[in-house]
Legacy VTK file of the C-alpha trace (Angstrom):
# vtk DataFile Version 3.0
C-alpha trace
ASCII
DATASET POLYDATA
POINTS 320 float
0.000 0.000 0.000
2.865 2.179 -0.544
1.530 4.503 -3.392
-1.628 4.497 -1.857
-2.683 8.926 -0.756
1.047 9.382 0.040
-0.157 13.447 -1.224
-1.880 13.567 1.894
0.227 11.893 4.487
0.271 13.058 7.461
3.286 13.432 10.156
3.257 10.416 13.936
4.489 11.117 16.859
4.526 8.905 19.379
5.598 9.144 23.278
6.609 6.829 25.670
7.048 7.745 29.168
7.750 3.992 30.665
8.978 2.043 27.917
10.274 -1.481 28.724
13.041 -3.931 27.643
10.922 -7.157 27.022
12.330 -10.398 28.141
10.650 -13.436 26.868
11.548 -17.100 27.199
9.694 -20.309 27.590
9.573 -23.144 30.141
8.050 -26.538 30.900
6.090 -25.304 34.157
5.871 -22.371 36.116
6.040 -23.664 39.824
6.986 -22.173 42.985
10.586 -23.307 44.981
12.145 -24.990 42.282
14.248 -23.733 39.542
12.952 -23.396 36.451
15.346 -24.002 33.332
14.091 -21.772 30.499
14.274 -22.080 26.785
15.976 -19.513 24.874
15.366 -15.853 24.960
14.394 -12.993 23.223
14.922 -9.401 23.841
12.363 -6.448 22.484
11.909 -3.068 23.210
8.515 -2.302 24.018
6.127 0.030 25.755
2.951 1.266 23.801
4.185 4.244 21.794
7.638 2.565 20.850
5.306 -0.463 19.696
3.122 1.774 17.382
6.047 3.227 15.957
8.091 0.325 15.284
4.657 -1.554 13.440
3.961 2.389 11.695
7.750 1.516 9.880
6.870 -2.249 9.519
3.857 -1.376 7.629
5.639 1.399 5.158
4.847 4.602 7.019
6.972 6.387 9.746
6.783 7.992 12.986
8.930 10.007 15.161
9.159 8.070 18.707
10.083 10.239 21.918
11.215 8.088 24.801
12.590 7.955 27.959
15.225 5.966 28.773
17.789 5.341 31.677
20.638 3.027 33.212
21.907 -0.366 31.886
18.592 -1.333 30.583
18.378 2.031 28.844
21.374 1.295 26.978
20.404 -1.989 25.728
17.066 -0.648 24.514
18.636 2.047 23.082
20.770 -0.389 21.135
17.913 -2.255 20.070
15.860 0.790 18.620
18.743 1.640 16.829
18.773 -1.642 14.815
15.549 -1.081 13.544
16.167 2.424 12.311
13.687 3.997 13.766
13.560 7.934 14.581
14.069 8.587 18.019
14.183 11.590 20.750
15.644 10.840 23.453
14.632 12.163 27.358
17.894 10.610 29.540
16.381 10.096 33.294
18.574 8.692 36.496
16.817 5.723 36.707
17.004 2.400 34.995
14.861 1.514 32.242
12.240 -1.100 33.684
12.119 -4.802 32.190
9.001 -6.916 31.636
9.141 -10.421 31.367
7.183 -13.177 29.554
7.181 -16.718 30.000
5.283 -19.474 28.160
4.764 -21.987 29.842
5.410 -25.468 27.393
3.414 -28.233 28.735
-0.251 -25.960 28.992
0.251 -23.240 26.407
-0.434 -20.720 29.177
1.739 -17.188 29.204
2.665 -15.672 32.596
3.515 -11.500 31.835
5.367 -9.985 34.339
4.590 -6.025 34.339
7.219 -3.915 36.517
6.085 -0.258 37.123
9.460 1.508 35.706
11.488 4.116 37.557
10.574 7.164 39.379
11.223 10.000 37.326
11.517 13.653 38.699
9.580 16.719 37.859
12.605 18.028 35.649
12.448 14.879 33.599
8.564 14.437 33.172
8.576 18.362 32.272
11.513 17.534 29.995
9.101 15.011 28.084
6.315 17.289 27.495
8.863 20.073 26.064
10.201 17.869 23.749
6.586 16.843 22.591
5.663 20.274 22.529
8.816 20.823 19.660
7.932 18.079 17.970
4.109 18.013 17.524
3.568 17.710 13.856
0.800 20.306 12.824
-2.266 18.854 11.409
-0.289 15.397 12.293
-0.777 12.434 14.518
0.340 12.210 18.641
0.277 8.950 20.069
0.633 8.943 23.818
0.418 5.263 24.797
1.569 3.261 28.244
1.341 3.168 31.717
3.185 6.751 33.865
5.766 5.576 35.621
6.042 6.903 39.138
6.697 10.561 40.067
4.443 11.510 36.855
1.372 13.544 37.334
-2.088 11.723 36.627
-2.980 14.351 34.453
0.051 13.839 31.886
-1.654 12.708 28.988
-4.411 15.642 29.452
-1.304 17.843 28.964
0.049 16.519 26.085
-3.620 16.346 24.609
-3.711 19.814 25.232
-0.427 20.756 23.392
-1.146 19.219 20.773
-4.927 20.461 20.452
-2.418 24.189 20.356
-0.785 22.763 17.298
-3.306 21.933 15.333
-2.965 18.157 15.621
-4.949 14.859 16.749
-4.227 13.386 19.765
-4.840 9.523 20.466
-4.622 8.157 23.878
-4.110 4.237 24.972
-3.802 4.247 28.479
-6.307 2.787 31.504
-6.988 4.374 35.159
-6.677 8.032 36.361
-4.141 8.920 33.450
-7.432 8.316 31.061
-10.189 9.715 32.728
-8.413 12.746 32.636
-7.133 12.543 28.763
-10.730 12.130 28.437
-11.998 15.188 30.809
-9.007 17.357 28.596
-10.603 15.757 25.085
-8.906 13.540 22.320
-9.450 12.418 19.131
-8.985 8.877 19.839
-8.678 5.912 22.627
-8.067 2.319 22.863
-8.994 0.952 25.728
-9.624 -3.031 26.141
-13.274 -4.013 27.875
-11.657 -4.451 30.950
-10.071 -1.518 30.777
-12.989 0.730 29.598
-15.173 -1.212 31.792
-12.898 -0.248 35.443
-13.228 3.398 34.181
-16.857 3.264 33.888
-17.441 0.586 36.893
-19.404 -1.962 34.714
-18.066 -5.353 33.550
-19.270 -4.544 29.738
-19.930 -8.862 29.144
-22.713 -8.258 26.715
-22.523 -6.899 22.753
-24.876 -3.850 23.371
-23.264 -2.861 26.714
-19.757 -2.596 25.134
-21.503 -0.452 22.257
-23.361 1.977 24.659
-20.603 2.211 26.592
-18.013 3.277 23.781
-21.113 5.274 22.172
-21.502 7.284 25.790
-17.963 8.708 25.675
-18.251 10.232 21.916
-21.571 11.446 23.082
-20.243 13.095 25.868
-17.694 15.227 23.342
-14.828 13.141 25.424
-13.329 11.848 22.356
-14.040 11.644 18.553
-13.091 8.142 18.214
-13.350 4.909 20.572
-11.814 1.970 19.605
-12.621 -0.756 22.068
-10.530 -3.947 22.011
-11.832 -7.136 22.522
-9.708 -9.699 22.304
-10.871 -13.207 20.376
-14.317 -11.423 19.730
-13.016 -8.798 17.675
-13.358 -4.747 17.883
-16.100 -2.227 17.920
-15.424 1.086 16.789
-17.751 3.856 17.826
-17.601 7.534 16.890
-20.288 10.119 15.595
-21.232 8.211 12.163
-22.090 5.595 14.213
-20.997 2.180 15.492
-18.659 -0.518 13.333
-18.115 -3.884 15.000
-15.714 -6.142 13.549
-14.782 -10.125 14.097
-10.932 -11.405 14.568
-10.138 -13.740 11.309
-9.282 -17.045 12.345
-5.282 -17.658 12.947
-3.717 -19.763 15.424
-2.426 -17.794 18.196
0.953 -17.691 19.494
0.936 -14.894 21.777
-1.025 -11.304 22.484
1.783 -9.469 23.545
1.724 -5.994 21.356
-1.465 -6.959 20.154
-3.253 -4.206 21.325
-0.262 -1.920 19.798
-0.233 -3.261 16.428
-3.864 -2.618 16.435
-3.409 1.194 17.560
0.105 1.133 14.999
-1.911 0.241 11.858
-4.984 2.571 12.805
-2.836 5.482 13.031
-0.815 5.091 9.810
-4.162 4.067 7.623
-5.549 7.515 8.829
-2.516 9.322 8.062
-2.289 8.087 4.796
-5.409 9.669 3.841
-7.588 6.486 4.275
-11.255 6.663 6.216
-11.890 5.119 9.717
-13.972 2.017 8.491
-10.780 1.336 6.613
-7.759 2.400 9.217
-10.740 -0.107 11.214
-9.903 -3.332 8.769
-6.324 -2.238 8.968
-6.164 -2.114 12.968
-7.998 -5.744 13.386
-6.008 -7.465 10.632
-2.572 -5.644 13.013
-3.689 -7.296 16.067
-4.720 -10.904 14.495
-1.452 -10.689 13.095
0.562 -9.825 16.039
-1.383 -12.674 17.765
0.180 -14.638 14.997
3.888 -14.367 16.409
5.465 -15.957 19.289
6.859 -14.430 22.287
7.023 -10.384 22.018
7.335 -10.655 18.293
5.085 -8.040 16.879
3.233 -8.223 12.569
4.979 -8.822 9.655
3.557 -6.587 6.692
2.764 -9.700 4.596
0.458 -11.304 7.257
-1.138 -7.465 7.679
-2.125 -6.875 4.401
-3.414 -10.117 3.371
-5.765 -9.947 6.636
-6.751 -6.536 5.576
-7.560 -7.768 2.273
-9.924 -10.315 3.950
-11.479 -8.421 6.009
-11.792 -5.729 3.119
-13.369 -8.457 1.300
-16.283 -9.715 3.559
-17.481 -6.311 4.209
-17.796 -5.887 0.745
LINES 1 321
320 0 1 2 3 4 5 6 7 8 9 10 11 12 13 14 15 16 17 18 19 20 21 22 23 24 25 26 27 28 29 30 31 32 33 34 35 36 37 38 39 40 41 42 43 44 45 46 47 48 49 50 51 52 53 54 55 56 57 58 59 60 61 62 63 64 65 66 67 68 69 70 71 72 73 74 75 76 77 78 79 80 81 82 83 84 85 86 87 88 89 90 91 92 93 94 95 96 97 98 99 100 101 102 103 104 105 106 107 108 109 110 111 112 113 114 115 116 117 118 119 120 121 122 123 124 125 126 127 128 129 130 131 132 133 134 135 136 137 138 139 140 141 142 143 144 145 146 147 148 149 150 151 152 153 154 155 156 157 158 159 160 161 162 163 164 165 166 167 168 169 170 171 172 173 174 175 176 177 178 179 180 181 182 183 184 185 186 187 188 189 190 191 192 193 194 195 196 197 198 199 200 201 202 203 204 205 206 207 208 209 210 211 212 213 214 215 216 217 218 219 220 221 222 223 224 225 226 227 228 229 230 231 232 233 234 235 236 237 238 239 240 241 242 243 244 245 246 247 248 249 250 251 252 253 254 255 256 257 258 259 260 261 262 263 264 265 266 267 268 269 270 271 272 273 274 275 276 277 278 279 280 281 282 283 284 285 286 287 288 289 290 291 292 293 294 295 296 297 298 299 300 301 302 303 304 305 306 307 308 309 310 311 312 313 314 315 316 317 318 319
C-alpha cells in the first residue's frame, strides 16, 4: 500500500514515558521453589508508543518516537531501537529503564507477563518530556501517547500533552487505563483504545454483553470526550464507535501464538491508515487485521507486513 494517498500523508508522533526492555523465554512449568530451566530468549523493546512506531515503519509509514530511557537497561534498549532504524528523541532520566518479562509456559500453552512499574522519574524529567513533545508536535499530524506513567508523573500527563497538541493543530490519540485516562478524556482527544476491561474499570461496569460494550463506547463520543473509541476485545473482535455511528468487527481465524503488542499493532496500523489519507472504516480493517497478526507471532514478536495486508484484504473483502 505504498503509493496508496502518500499526497496527503500526514506526520506520527509517538511518546513513551515507561517504555520497557521485554524479556521473553519459555519453560516446561511455572512452579513455585524450584528452579525453572528456560528455553531460549528474546529481547524487544517495548512500551505502547515505541510499539506503534516500530509496526507504523513495519507497515511502510513512519513515525517520530520520543522516549525515555535510563541506566543499563536504557542502553540496551537504546541499542535495540537503533537496529531497527527507527527515529528517536531521546529524554535521559537517572533511573534504569524497567524490564518486563514473559514466560510461556510449554506443557499448557499458558503465558505468565510480568509487568514492573518503571522508575521514578523527577519533575525536571517528566517536564523535559512534554517540552520535547511540545517541539515536535507535527501540525495537522498524529500524537500517540500510549503506556502506563511511571512513578513521580502527574495523573494528568496525557491531558497535557492532549492539550499541546490540540495548540498545534494536531490529533491526539490516547491508549492508556486508570486516572491517566479519565483525565485525557476530561481534557478531550481524538482517539482511545482501551480493552473491555479496561474501559469497563473506568466506567465501573463489567461490559460482558454486545450492546453494553456499544453503549458504553457510544456514551464517551456522546459526551464530546473523544471523537473516536476503539474498544478492544480480544478473540471477539473490535467495535469502533464515533459520531457516524458504530462498526463492529470479528478477529479472522489464525492460530495464536501470543497477544503481547497486540493491542499496539492494532493502535500502529490505525494510526498510519488515517494518516495516509484512508477513512476510519478502513484504518478499522487495517487495525484488526494488526492485532490478528501480532497474535500470529510468538513471544514479544510483533506483525509482519505480509500477514497485515493479506488480513486486511480479507477483512476488506467480507465487508464488501
Amino acid at each position: 500500500m505504498d503509493g496508496l494517498r502518500t499526497a496527503t500523508m500526514r506526520q506520527i508522533l509517538t511518546l513513551t514515558v515507561n517504555p520497557a526492555l521485554d524479556v521473553s523465554t519459555s519453560t516446561d512449568r511455572v512452579v513455585s521453589g524450584h528452579k525453572l530451566r528456560c528455553g531460549p530468549s528474546r529481547l524487544d523493546p517495548g512500551g505502547g508508543g515505541m510499539n506503534v512506531s516500530r509496526v507504523v515503519q513495519r507497515l511502510g509509514g513512519q513515525a517520530l518516537a520520543i522516549y525515555s530511557a535510563g541506566g543499563p537497561t536504557g542502553e540496551a534498549y537504546r541499542r535495540l531501537i537503533e537496529a531497527e532504524h527507527i527515529p528517536t528523541l531521546v529524554v535521559p532520566i537517572a533511573g534504569s529503564t524497567r524490564q518486563d518479562i514473559t514466560v510461556d509456559e510449554t506443557a499448557t500453552g499458558k503465558q505468565f507477563r510480568f509487568v514492573l512499574q518503571g522508575p521514578e522519574l523527577d519533575e525536571l524529567e517528566w517536564r523535559s518530556c512534554l517540552a520535547l513533545v511540545a517541539e515536535s508536535i507535527p501540525k495537522g499530524g498524529y500524537v500517540v501517547a500510549s503506556g502506563s506513567l511511571p512513578p513521580g508523573v502527574p495523573e494528568d500527563f496525557y491531558a497535557r500533552v492532549a492539550r499541546l497538541t490540540r495548540e498545534h493543530d494536531a490529533r491526539c490519540i490516547v491508549d492508556a487505563s486508570g486516572p491517566a485516562l479519565a483525565e485525557a478524556l476530561a481534557e478531550g482527544v481524538f482517539l482511545i483504545k482501551p480493552s473491555r476491561r479496561e474501559l469497563g474499570e473506568f466506567l465501573g461496569t463489567t461490559l460482558d454483553s454486545d450492546q453494553s460494550q456499544v453503549e458504553a463506547a457510544s456514551s464517551l463520543v456522546a459526551r464530546g470526550s473523544t471523537e473516536f473509541v476503539a474498544l478492544t476485545l480480544g478473540g471477539a473482535g473490535a467495535v469502533l464507535a464515533s459520531e457516524a455511528g458504530v462498526m463492529r468487527l470479528q478477529v479472522p481465524q489464525v492460530r495464536v501464538q501470543s497477544t503481547v503488542g497486540a493491542g499496539d499493532s492494532f493502535l500502529g496500523a490505525f494510526v498510519l491508515r488515517l494518516a495516509q489519507g484512508h477513512d476510519a472504516a478502513t484504518a478499522f480493517r487495517a487495525a484488526v487485521a494488526a492485532g490478528t497478526a501480532t497474535a500470529m507471532t510468538p513471544a514479544t514478536e510483533l506483525c509482519h507486513r505480509d500477514d497485515v495486508e493479506r488480513l486486511e484484504a480479507e477483512l476488506t473483502a467480507s465487508a464488501g
